[in-house]
C-alpha positions, 0 to 999 in steps of 0.5 A: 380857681383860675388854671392861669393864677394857678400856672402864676403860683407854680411858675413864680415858685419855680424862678425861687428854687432856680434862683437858689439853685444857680446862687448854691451852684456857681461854685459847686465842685464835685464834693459840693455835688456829693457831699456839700463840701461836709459844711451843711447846717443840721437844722436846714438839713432837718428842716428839708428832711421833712419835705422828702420823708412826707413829700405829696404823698403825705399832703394829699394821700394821708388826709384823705385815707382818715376816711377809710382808715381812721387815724392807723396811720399814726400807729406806722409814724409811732414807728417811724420816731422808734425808727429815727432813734435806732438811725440816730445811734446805731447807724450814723455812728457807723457811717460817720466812723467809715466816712461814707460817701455813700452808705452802701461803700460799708458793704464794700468794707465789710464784705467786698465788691458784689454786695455793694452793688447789691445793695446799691442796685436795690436802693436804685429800685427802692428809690426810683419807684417810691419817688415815681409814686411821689411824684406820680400823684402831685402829676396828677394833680397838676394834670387835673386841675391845670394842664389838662385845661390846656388839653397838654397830655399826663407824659408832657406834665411830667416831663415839663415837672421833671426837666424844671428839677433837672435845671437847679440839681444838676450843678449844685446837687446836695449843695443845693439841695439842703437850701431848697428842700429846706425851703420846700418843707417850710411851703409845704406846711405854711400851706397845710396851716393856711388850708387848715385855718380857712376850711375851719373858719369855713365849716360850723361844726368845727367853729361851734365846737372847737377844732380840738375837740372835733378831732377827738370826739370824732368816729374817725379819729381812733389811733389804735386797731386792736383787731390782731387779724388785721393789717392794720393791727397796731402792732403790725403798724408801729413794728412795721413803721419801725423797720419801714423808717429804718430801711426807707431812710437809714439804709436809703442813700437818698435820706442819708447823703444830707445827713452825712454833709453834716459837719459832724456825728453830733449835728447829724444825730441832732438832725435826726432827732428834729426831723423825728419830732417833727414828723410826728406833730406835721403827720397829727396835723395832716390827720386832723385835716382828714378829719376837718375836710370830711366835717367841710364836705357833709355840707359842701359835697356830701356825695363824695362821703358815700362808701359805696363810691369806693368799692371799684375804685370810682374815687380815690380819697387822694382827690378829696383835698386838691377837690375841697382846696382849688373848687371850694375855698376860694383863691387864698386856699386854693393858692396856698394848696398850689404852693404847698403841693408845688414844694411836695411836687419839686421835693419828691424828685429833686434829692432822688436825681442827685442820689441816685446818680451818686449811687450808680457813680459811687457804688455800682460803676465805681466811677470815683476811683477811677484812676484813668479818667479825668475829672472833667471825664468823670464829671461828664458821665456824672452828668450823663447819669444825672439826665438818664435817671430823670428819664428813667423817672419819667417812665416809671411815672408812667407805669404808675399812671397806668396801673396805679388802682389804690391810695398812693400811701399804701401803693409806696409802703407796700412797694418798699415791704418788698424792696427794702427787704435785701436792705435790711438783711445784708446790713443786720448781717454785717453789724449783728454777725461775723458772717461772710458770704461771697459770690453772686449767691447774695443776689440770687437770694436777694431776688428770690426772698421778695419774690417767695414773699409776694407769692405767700402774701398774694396766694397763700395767705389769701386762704388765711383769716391773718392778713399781713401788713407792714410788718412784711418787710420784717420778715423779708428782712429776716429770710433775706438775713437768714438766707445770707447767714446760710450762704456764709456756713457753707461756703465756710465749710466748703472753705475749711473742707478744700484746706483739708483736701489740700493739706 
């Protein structure tokens, strides 16, 4: 395919977000920027929830991975359905109750100041390098097969992606993005379907058997790993993907500012609900593509099915769609990838600029409370963050560029195993326990939990047979839960040991 009938897609795709962007924030306050005025449709809400939870990642790393890890990946999105349901009625009743703007203000409520931010400053972690590495790999993409044409470098790519999101969020902001992620989610997976179709039609195997029925007599498609020693073992995975889910969208402030614009608990539980299901049959269907493209290339391109190409990282299994898309479908599939990768391009950074901002705004500098600043100062430095955390994107693009060696899927859940850990504990302790610790000590045991469990993972266990996979944030979660529990008796000790001094 053509690098200028590609430019034509990405271009015409883009006017359409600008367009719903400058029509969504013609009128935006600064409510309709955070909140959207709490007037958000749940079902368009859903719709562009499945664009952030799968973004590019999803649309290029999942289909691909069938080649080396079967269909395990199903057993992670077992739990992520498990994941919605805890969200669904544990966590949304909490926040709607409070009226969060954002999620992390409960930790403000239930333990002060200096957890909030905590909180906060580990989501803006979390966030920023997930949807580097989101973005990272549709950059890729787009440098392989268009701008490299045009001899433009990697950092000039993302830039360029980067400063065309910057133009129809920074006004609008959640207003706007309930409409274009909705928009991005029903592109990403109209693509998928057109790609699907036509490599099917393409492929004999397939037509001669049936599509259902290649998927299920395939060597590929097991579901279950039953090999406890493992990282893929099923259990590990459908734990993991529980935890992965709660942590990575209910206690994520980027998945949950749409889902608390909702004009109520009940619609937002019913969005949850949807986006459930319906990540689960896209991630069957992403699955099955893996299946139906490794069937295309034994005729097509069998050489890119060799194992031994992927012992020293010489091909990457996230190039084998955009290869199969753009080089060999012809121009109706190859159209359909650029719109679909467009949508997963634009949907792994729009939402993360407006959250991130609102983060750092809400949470971490305390702008909204302000009392002496006025609210075209406040709006200048919301805007001023907004522009910072595009670069501050930009730049971790870059890292990834430059160290990134496995399947991004795996690079962004391994990533979040670590940073979601202090998440995870700070809220189980304010929801499960009475406990309350103060101080900075909770940010000295959020640093050190993560960093003593990548050098178990990294060093110690290396010694050992048992791998540990998903199910790593687990158990960051839990020392991080136990190391706040322990802060909390002491200083209750202490407490009640100065009293007895004092009387």
């Amino acid at each position: 395919m053509s690098p200028l009938l590609i430019f034509i897609g990405l271009a015409s795709y883009f006017f359409v977000l600008l367009a719903i962007g400058y029509f969504t924030g013609r009128n935006a306050t600064e409510d309709g920027y955070f909140l959207g005025n709490k007037q958000s449709i749940w079902w368009l809400v859903a719709i562009g929830m499945l664009s952030d939870s799968m973004s590019g990642v999803s649309f290029i790393s999942v289909p691909g991975n069938v080649l080396k890890n079967n269909f395990y990946y199903l057993q992670v999105v077992i739990g992520y359905v498990i994941g919605y349901l805890v969200i669904a009625y544990i966590l949304l009743p909490l926040y709607y109750k409070q009226n969060l703007t954002s999620i992390y203000s409960y930790l403000n409520n239930r333990f002060g100041g200096i957890h909030q931010k905590t909180g906060a400053l580990f989501f803006v972690l979390s966030r920023l390098t997930g949807s580097a590495g989101r973005l990272f790999l549709t950059a890729v993409i787009l440098q392989k097969f268009l701008f490299s044409q045009w001899n433009v470098p990697f950092a000039v790519t993302v830039a360029i992606i980067i400063i065309l999101i910057l133009t129809y969020t920074i006004k609008g902001g959640i207003k706007t993005l309930v409409f274009t992620d909705a928009l991005q989610s029903l592109f990403l997976v109209g693509g998928l379907l057109v790609c699907i179709i036509i490599m099917v039609v393409q492929t004999p195997s397939v037509v001669h058997q049936g599509a259902v029925s290649v998927v299920l007599e395939s060597d590929y498609s097991a579901i279950f790993n039953f090999d406890f020693w493992s990282k893929s073992f099923f259990l590990k995975h459908i734990i993991g993907g529980a935890f992965l889910c709660i942590a990575m969208t209910g206690l994520d402030q980027n998945m949950m500012q749409k889902n608390l614009s909702c004009k109520s608990l009940n619609e937002a539980q019913k969005n949850m609900l949807t986006t459930a299901a319906v990540v689960l049959f896209v991630n069957l269907l992403f699955l099955s593509l893996g299946i139906f493209m490794i069937e295309f290339l034994k005729n097509a391109d069998p050489k890119l099915l060799d194992p031994s190409q992927y012992a020293d990282h010489k091909v990457l299994t996230d190039m084998f769609f955009p290869h199969i898309a753009l080089n060999l479908l012809g121009p109706v599939a190859g159209m359909a990838f650029v719109l679909g990768l467009s949508a997963a391009t634009f949907s792994s950074a729009d939402s993360v600029l407006t959250t991130l901002t609102t983060s750092m705004y809400i949470d971490v500098l305390g702008l909204e409370s302000r009392a002496d600043l006025s609210v075209e100062q406040k709006h200048k430095r919301r805007v001023i963050l907004h522009i910072a955390f595009s670069v501050l994107l930009l730049l971790t693009i870059l890292v990834f560029y430059q160290f990134a060696k496995t399947t991004v899927i795996n690079l962004i859940l391994d990533i979040a195993t670590y940073t979601y850990g202090p998440l995870l504990g700070l809220f189980a302790l304010g929801i499960f326990t009475k406990s309350q610790p103060k101080g900075w000590g909770i940010l000295v045991i959020s640093l050190l939990v993560p960093s003593v469990c990548y050098y178990l993972v990294n060093y110690q266990m290396n010694a050992m047979k048992y791998q540990i996979g998903y199910e790593l944030l687990l158990i960051n979660g839990a020392f991080s839960f136990l190391g706040y529990w322990i802060l909390g008796i002491f200083q209750s000790k202490s407490t009640i040991e100065n009293q007895s001094i004092a009387n």
